[in-house]
N, C-alpha and C positions, 0 to 999 in steps of 0.2 A: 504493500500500500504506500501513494506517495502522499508526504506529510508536504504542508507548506514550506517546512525550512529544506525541504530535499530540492525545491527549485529556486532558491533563491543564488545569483549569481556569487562567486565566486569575487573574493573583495579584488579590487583593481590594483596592480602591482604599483608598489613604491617606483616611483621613475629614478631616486634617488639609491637604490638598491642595486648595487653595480656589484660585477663579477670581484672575483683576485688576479688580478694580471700579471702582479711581483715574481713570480717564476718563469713569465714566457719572454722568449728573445725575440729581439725587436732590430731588425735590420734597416738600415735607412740607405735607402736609393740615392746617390746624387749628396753621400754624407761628405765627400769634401767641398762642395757650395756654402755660403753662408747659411742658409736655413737649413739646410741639413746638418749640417755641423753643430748649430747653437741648440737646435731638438737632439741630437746623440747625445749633447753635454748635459742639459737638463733631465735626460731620461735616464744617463747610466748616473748622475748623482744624485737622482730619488732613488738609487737602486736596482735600477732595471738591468739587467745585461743586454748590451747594444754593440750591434756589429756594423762597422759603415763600410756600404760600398761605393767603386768607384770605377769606371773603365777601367784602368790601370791599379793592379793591386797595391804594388808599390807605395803610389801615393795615396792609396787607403791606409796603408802601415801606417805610414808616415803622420797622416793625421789623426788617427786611433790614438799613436803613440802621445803628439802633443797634448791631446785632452786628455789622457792618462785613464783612473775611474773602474778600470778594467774593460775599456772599449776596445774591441778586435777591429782589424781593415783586413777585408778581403776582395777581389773581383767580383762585381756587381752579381755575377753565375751562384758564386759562392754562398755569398752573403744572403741570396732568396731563398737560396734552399737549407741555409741551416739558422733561417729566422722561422718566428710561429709568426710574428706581424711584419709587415713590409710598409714603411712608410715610402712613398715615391716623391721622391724633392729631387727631381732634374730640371732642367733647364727645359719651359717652354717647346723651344725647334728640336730637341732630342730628345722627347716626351713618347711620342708614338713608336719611333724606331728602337728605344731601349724596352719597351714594354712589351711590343712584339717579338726581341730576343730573347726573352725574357719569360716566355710564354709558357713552358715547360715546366721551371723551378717555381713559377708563381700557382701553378693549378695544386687546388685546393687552400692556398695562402690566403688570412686576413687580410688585403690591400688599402691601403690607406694613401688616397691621393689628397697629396696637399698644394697642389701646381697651379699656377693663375694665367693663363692666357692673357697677355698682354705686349700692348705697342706702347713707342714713346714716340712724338717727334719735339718740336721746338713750343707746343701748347703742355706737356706734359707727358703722363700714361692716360691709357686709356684700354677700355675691357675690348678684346678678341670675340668672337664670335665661332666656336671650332665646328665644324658638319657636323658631330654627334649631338650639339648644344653645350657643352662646355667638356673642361679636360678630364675630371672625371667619369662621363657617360662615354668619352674615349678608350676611358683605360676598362670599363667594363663591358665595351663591343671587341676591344683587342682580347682581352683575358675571360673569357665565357667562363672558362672552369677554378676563376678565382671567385672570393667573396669580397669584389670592391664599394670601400667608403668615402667619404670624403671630410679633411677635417686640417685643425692647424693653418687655416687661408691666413689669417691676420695677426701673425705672430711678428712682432718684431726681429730680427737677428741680432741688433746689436744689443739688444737687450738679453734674450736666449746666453749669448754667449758673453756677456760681461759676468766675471765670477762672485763682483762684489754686489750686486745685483742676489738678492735672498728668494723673495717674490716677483710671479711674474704675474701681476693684477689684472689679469682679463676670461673671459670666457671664450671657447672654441667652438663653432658650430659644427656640430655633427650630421653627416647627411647617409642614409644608407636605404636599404631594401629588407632586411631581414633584423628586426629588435637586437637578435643575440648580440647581433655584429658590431650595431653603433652602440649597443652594451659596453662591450671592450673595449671599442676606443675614446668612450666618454670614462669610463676607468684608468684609462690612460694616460689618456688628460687629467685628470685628475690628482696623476700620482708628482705630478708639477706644483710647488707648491704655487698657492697665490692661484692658481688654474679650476675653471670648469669645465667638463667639455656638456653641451647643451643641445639635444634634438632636436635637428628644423628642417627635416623634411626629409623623403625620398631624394634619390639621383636627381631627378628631373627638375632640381631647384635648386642645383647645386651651379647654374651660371648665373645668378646673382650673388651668392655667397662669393665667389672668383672674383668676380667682377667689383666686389668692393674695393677691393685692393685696392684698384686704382683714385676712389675716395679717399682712400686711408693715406695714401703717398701727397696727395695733395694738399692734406690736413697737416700730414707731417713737416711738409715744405714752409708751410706760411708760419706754422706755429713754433718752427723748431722741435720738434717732438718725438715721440716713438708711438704712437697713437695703437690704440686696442679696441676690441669690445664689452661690453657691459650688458647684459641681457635683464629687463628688473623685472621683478615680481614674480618671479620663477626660483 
């Protein structure tokens, strides 16, 4: 017999109730760039193990080694296949081609694109427009048999990577298809101190999040700054 409390729904999950991420390795695509660099530093001194990759292993060592932390450099090959998470911070024009050599060590991989399509000319930046609608909905028509997100768009670098710098006071928008996924990487985020990472949307809204950037560069310009987000009432 069904009583009234056998149909009553099932309470709605804490959004604030995030996984444990402290044991998974975190490899960072494009880790000798600035923002890939200043995200390895911040993520292997909240304790993460982070491995940055790089075309050239070499100069993956190389840079591993400077940040110290116990961060590994290996070839971009290396680095996807013995990460659980793949953060992607390359450069824009070698965004598709590294993704698609990539295609192999990424299947099955949590992907995290953090990449902002953008131009400058003599008025400033300004937001790209990619055929799939922005660079995330790229890296999840290259990579089918990854679980790509999107997140980290408006992070400063030189903030990331200033040591004397404690907190990093902003929120990261988080963009995915499947809960579990932008679970982890709002965990992630997280594990930065000063850091949220905050759900706003599927893929398919992930070319405005991108596309801020180039507000955020502007704001920076006039103000002097290092400009972030703040999400209120959440």
């Amino acid at each position: 017999m069904t009583t009234p409390d056998d149909t009553k729904k099932a309470p709605a999950k804490d959004p604030w109730d995030l996984p444990d991420v402290s044991g998974l390795v975190v490899g960072v695509l494009g880790g000798t760039g600035d923002q890939g660099r200043g995200l390895a530093y911040r993520l292997a001194k909240s304790g993460q193990r982070v491995i940055i990759g790089s075309r050239a292993a070499e100069r993956a060592r190389t840079a591993a080694a400077e940040l110290g932390l116990g961060v590994e450099g290996a070839d971009n090959s290396e680095c996807a296949r013995r990460s659980d998470i793949v953060i992607v911070a390359v450069p824009w024009d070698g965004h598709a081609k590294t993704l698609e050599s990539l295609r192999e060590e990424l299947a099955g991989k949590l992907v995290i694109d953090c990449v902002n399509p953008l131009g400058f000319d003599k008025k400033g930046a300004y937001a790209l427009t990619p055929e799939e609608g922005s660079a995330a909905e790229q890296a999840a028509a290259l990579l089918p048999d990854s679980r790509v997100t999107a997140a980290f768009h408006h992070l400063s670098a030189v903030l990331l990577s200033d040591p004397e710098i404690a907190e990093i006071d902003t929120d990261v928008m988080v963009l995915g298809e499947v809960r579990a996924d932008t679970d982890l990487v709002q965990a992630l985020a997280a594990r930065i101190p000063g850091m949220r990472g905050v759900f706003a949307g599927r893929l398919r809204n992930a070319h405005q999040v991108e596309s801020l950037v180039a507000n955020l560069i502007s704001v920076n310009r006039r103000y002097k700054a290092h400009a972030g987000l703040r999400v209120t009432d959440v």
